[in-house]
Structure formats: C-alpha cells, structure tokens
C-alpha positions as CSV (number, residue, x, y, z in Angstrom):
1,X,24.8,3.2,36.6
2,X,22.0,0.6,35.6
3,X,21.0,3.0,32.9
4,X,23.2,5.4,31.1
5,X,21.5,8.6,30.6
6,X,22.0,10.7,27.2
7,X,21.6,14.1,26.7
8,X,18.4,13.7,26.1
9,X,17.8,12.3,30.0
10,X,20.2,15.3,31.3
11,X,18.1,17.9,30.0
12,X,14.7,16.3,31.0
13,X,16.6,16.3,34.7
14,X,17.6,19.5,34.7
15,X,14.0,20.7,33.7
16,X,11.7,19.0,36.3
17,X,14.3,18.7,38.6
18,X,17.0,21.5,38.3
19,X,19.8,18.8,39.4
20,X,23.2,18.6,36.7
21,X,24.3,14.9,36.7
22,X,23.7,12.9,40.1
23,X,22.6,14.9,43.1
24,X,24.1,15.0,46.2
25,X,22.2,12.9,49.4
26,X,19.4,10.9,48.8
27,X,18.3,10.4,45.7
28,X,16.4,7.8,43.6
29,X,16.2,8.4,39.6
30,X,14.2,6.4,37.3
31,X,13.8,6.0,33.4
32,X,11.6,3.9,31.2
33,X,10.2,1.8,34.1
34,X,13.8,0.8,35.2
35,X,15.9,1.9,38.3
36,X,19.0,4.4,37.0
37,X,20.6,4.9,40.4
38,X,19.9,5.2,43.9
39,X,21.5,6.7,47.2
40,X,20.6,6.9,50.5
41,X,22.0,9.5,53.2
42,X,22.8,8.7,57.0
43,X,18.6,9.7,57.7
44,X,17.5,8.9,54.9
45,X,16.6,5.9,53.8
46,X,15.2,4.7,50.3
47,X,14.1,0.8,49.6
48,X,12.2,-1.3,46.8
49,X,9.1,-1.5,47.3
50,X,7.9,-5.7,47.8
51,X,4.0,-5.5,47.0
52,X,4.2,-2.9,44.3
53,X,6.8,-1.0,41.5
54,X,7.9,2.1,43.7
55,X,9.5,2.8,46.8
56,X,9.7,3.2,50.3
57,X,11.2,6.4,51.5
58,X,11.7,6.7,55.4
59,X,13.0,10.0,57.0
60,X,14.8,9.6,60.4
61,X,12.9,11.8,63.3
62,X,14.9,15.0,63.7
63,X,15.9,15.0,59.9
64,X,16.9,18.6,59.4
65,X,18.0,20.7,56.4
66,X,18.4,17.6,53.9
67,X,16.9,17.1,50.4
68,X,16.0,13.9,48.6
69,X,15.5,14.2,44.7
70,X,12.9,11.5,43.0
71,X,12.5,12.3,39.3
72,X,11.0,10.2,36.5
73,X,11.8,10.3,32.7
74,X,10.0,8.8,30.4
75,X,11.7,8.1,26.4
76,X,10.4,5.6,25.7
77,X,7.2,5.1,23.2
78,X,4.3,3.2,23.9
79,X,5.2,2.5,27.7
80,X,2.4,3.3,30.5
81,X,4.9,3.4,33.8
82,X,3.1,2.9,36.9
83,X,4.9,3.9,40.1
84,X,4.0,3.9,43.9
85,X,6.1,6.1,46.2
86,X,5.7,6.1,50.0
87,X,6.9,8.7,52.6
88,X,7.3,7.8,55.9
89,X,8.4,11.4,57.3
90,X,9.2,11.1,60.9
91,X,8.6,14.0,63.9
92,X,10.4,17.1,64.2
93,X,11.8,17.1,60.9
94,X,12.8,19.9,58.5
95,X,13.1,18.1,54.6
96,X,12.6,19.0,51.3
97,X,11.5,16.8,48.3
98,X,11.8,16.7,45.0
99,X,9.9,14.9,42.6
100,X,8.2,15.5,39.2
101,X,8.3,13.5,35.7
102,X,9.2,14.6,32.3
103,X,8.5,13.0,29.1
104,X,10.2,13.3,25.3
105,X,7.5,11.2,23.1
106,X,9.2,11.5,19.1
107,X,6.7,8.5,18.1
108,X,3.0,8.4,17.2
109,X,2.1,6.0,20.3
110,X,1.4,7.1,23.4
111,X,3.8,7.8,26.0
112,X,2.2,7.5,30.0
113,X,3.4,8.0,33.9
114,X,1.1,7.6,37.2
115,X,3.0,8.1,39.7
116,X,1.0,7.8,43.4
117,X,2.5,9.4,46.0
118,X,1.6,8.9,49.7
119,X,3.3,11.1,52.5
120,X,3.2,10.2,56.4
121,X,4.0,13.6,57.7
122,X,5.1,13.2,61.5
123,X,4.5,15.3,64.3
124,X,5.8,19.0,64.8
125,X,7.4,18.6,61.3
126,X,7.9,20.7,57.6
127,X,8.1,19.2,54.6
128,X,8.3,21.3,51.1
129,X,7.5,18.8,48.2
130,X,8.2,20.4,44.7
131,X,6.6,18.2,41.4
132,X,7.0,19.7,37.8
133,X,5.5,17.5,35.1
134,X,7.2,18.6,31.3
135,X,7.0,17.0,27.4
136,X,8.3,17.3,24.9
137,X,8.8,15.8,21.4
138,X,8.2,15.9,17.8
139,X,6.1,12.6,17.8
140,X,2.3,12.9,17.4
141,X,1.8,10.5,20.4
142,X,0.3,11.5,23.9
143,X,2.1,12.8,26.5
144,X,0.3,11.6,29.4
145,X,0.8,12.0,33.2
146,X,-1.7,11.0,35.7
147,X,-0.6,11.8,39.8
148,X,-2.2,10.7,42.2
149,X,-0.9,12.8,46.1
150,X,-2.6,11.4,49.5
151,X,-1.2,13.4,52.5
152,X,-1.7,12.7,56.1
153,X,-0.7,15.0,58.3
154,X,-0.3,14.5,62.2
155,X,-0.2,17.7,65.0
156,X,0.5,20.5,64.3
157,X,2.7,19.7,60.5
158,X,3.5,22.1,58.3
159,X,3.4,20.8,54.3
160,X,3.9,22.8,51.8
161,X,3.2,21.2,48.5
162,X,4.3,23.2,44.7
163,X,2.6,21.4,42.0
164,X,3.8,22.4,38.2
165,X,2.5,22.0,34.9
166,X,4.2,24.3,32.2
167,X,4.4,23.1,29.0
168,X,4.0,19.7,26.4
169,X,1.6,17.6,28.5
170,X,-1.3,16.1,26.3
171,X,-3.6,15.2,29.3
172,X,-3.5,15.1,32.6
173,X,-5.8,13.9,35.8
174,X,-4.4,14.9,38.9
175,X,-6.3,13.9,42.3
176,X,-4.8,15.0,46.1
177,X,-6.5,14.2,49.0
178,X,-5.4,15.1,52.3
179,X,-6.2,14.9,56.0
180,X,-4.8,17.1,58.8
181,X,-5.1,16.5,62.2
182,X,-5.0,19.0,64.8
183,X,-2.5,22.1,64.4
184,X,-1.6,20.7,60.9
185,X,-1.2,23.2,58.2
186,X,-1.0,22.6,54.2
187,X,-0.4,25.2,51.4
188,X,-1.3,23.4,48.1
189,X,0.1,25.9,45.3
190,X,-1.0,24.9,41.3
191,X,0.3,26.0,38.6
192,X,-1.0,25.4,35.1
193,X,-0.8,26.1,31.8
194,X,-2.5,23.8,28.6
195,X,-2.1,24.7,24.8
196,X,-3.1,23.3,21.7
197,X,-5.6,20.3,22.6
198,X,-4.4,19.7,25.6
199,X,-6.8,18.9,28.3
200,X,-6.3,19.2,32.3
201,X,-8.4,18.1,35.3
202,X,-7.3,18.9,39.1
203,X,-9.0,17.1,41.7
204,X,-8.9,17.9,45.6
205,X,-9.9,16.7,48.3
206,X,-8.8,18.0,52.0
207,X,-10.4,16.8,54.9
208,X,-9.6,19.2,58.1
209,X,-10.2,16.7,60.9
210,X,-8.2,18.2,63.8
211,X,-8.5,21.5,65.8
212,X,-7.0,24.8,64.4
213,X,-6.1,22.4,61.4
214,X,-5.7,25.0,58.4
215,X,-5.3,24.8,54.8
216,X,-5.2,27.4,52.1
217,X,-5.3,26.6,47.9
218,X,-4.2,28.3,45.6
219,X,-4.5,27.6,41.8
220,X,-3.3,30.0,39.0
221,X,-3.7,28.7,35.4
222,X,-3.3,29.8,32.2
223,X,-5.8,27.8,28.9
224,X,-4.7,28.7,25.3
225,X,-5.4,27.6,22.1
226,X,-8.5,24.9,22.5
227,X,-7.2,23.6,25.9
228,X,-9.6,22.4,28.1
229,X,-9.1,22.8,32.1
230,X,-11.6,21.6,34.7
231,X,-10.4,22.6,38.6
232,X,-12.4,20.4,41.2
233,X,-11.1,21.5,44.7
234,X,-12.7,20.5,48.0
235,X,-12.7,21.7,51.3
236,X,-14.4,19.5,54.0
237,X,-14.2,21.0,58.2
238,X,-15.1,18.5,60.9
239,X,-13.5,20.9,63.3
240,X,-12.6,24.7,64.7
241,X,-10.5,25.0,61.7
242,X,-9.5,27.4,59.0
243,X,-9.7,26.5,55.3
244,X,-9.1,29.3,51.6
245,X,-9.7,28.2,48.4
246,X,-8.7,30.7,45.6
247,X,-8.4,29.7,41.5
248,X,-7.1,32.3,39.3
249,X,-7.7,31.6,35.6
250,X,-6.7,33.4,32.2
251,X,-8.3,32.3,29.1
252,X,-7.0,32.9,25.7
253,X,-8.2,32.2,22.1
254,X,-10.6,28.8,22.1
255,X,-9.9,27.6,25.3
256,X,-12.2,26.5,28.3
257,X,-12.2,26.6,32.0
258,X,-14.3,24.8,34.2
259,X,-14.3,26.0,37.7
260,X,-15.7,24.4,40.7
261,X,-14.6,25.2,44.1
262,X,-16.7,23.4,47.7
263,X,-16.7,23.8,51.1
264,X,-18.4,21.5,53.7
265,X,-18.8,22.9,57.2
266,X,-19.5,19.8,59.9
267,X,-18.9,21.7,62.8
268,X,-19.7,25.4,63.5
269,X,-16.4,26.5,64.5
270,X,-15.5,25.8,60.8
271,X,-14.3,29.0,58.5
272,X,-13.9,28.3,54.9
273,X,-13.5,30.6,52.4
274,X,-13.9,29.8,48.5
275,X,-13.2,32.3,45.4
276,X,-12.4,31.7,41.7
277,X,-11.9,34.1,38.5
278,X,-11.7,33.6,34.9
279,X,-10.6,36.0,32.6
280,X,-8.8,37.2,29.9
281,X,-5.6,40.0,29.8
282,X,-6.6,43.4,30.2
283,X,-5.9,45.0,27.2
284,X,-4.5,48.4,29.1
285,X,-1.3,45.9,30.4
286,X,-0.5,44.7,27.2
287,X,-0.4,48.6,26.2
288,X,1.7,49.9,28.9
289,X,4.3,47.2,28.3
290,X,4.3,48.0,24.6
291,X,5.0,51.6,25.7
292,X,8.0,50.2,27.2
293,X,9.9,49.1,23.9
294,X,8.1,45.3,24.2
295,X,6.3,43.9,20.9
296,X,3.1,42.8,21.9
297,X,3.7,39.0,22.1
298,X,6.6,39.7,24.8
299,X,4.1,41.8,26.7
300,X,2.0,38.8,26.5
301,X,4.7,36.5,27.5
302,X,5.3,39.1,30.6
303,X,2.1,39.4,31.6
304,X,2.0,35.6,31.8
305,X,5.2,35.0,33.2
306,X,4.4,36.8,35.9
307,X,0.6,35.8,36.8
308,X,2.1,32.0,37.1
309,X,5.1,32.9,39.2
C-alpha cells in the first residue's frame, strides 16, 4: 500500500463504507489527500485525473452486477482535501457505488473534505450510489464536509441516490443538481441528523428536461440540541413529467429547521407535487414503548431509529 492504514482508518472504513480491509473489484481508497490503493476490474476502469485532484471512473456498456467502493478518510488536522470524481457510466448497465467520507479530528484546527462528484448515467441503465459522511474525535476542531453531486441522466435511466449524515459532522453544505432526459428516473433519499451546534444545509436542484422524466425526494431529518438545518430542494418541469418532493423533520430541545421545498412547472403536462413537516415526538409513542419494559431514552432512541431508517 502507499499508505498503511491503522485501526483508526479500518474503523472509519468500515463505518462509511461497511468494507473490512481492501474490497474486492474496483476500488479506489484515499487518506489525508494521498492515494492508499487502487484496483480496477475487467469493466471497470479507474484513472488519475490530469486537470484536477480526483479521478476518472469509466464503466464498460453492459456492466452488470459489479460494485466499485470510493471512500475518503480524513486524520489528519488542519487539512481542507479537495477532490473531483467523475463517472462515466456507460448504456445498459446494472452498478452499484459506494462512496462517502469519514473524519477523526483529536486537534483544535479544523479538519475539511469537498468532494464533487459528477455522474454520466448512460442510456437504459441503473446505478445505486450510497455516500455516508461520519466524525469523530475528541479535538475541539471542525469536522467539516462540503459535497457537491451533478447528475445527468440520459433515456430512460434509473439512479437511485442514498445520501447519509448520522452523526459528528460540525457543518455541512451539500448541493445536487440534476438533469434527466426523457424516461429517466431519480430517487434522491436524505438522511439527517445534527446535534450540539452543528449546522446543516441541503441544496437541490433537478431539472426534468425529458418526456415522462420522473423524480421523487425524499428527506427525513432529525435537529437536536441547538442544531441548525436549512432543506432547499427544487423541482423545475420543462416537460410531460412527474416530480414528489416530501421533507420529514423532528425537532428536539433548541434546535431549528428551516424548510423550503419549489416546484417550477414550464410546460402544462408537468405534475409536481411538494410537502414538508416539522415536528416533534408524540408523546403517546414514547408511552407505549415505555409500557414495553423500555426507559424512556431507548424509546427515544427507537422512535428515532426507526423514523431515519
């Protein structure tokens, strides 16, 4: 390996990205900035990028059933890692990715990861992307993570995109934008939690430019402590198309959430759909879990558990 990873690293891994040493296929890891090691399958190809820190990832058309694995970890203190990462997904495929960043911050200075992602989705293909973003760590310095997700998708694609945010991130700003041509479909699934001061903005964008293109949002966030979330989504239809937006909030102790889902009709075919709720645990759950042996922080935890997942 270029890097040796510690336990540290290994646990990180196995948090964002559920893998136990290397992975088997493709796979690119990364710490600190620095390449840890890379493979490439028989379809699956992953290169340096020459005009900017990241890489290239190209998918063979016909590319069925195969994963490719590209976490980030960040240990070190005081380091603001900037990565590009391009998908070139070709037709008919069938692929899953993984991605997502975690960082363990013991110092008082400021750890930081942007990673921007950009997917070519081909024609007549699926692609399942999975990102979790994690911190950890003692020190009093910011975790900080900053994605930025552009999507285009070509006929009739399928793209189904699980964005995670669970725990130990000081402040995010996450923007997606996306634009489907015609029969494309995208399911953009959030989930968020923020504690202590933590603060959280979600910005969408996703521009429905084809015929019967269709996408449906879903957000479900929980804000405790004095946590600040802001959730910005919008829907714009140029076309017969289908579009759902749908934010699910609960809001405990000081916490606020900010709300503010759009639609944009430019054509009368268009059907888009927006809804959001904020609220806090209804008091007759936490009750009738406590009826079932639980204390009434594990009811919490269950009720909460269970909203997110």
């Amino acid at each position: 390996m270029a890097v040796d990873l510690s336990p540290i690293d290994a646990s990180l891994l196995e948090e964002i990205a559920n893998i136990h040493g290397l992975p088997k296929g493709a796979f690119n890891i990364r710490k600190d900035g620095k390449l840890v090691e890379r493979h490439s399958s028989a379809n699956i190809e992953i290169a340096t990028k020459t005009d900017h820190p990241g890489i290239d990832i190209t998918i063979a058309d016909g590319t069925r059933g195969e994963t490719v694995y590209i976490p980030v970890i960040v240990t070190q203190s005081g380091l603001k890692d900037v990565v590009y990462n391009t998908f070139y997904i070709g037709e008919d495929c069938d692929v899953t990715i993984i991605a997502g960043c975690g960082i363990h911050n013991e110092s008082h200075q400021a750890s930081e990861h942007d990673g921007i992602h950009t997917f070519h989705c081909g024609k007549n293909s699926h692609v399942k992307y999975v990102e979790k973003h994690y911190g950890e760590g003692e020190g009093t310095g910011e975790r900080i993570l900053n994605p930025v997700t552009n999507v285009f998708q070509a006929e009739n694609s399928v793209c189904e995109m699980e964005l995670t945010q669970l725990r130990g991130v000081t402040s995010t700003v996450r923007d997606t934008n996306a634009e489907l041509e015609a029969g494309a479909k995208l399911v953009l699934t959030e989930k968020l939690l923020t504690h202590d001061d933590q603060t959280a903005t979600s910005n969408m964008k996703v521009v429905l430019k084809g015929k019967d293109s269709n996408v449906q949002v879903i957000s479900r966030s929980v804000a405790q402590d004095n946590s600040v979330q802001v959730f910005n989504p919008l829907v714009i239809g140029e076309s017969m198309c289908r579009g759902h937006v749908q934010c699910d909030a609960i809001i405990m102790g000081n916490a606020k959430v900010k709300a503010i889902p759009g639609i944009e009709a430019a054509c009368e075919d268009a059907m888009l759909v927006h809804e959001a709720a904020i609220g806090k645990i209804a008091g007759d759950q936490i009750t009738k879990l406590m009826t079932l042996g639980l204390t009434e922080e594990e009811a919490e935890q269950e009720i909460l558990e269970d909203f997110l997942n």
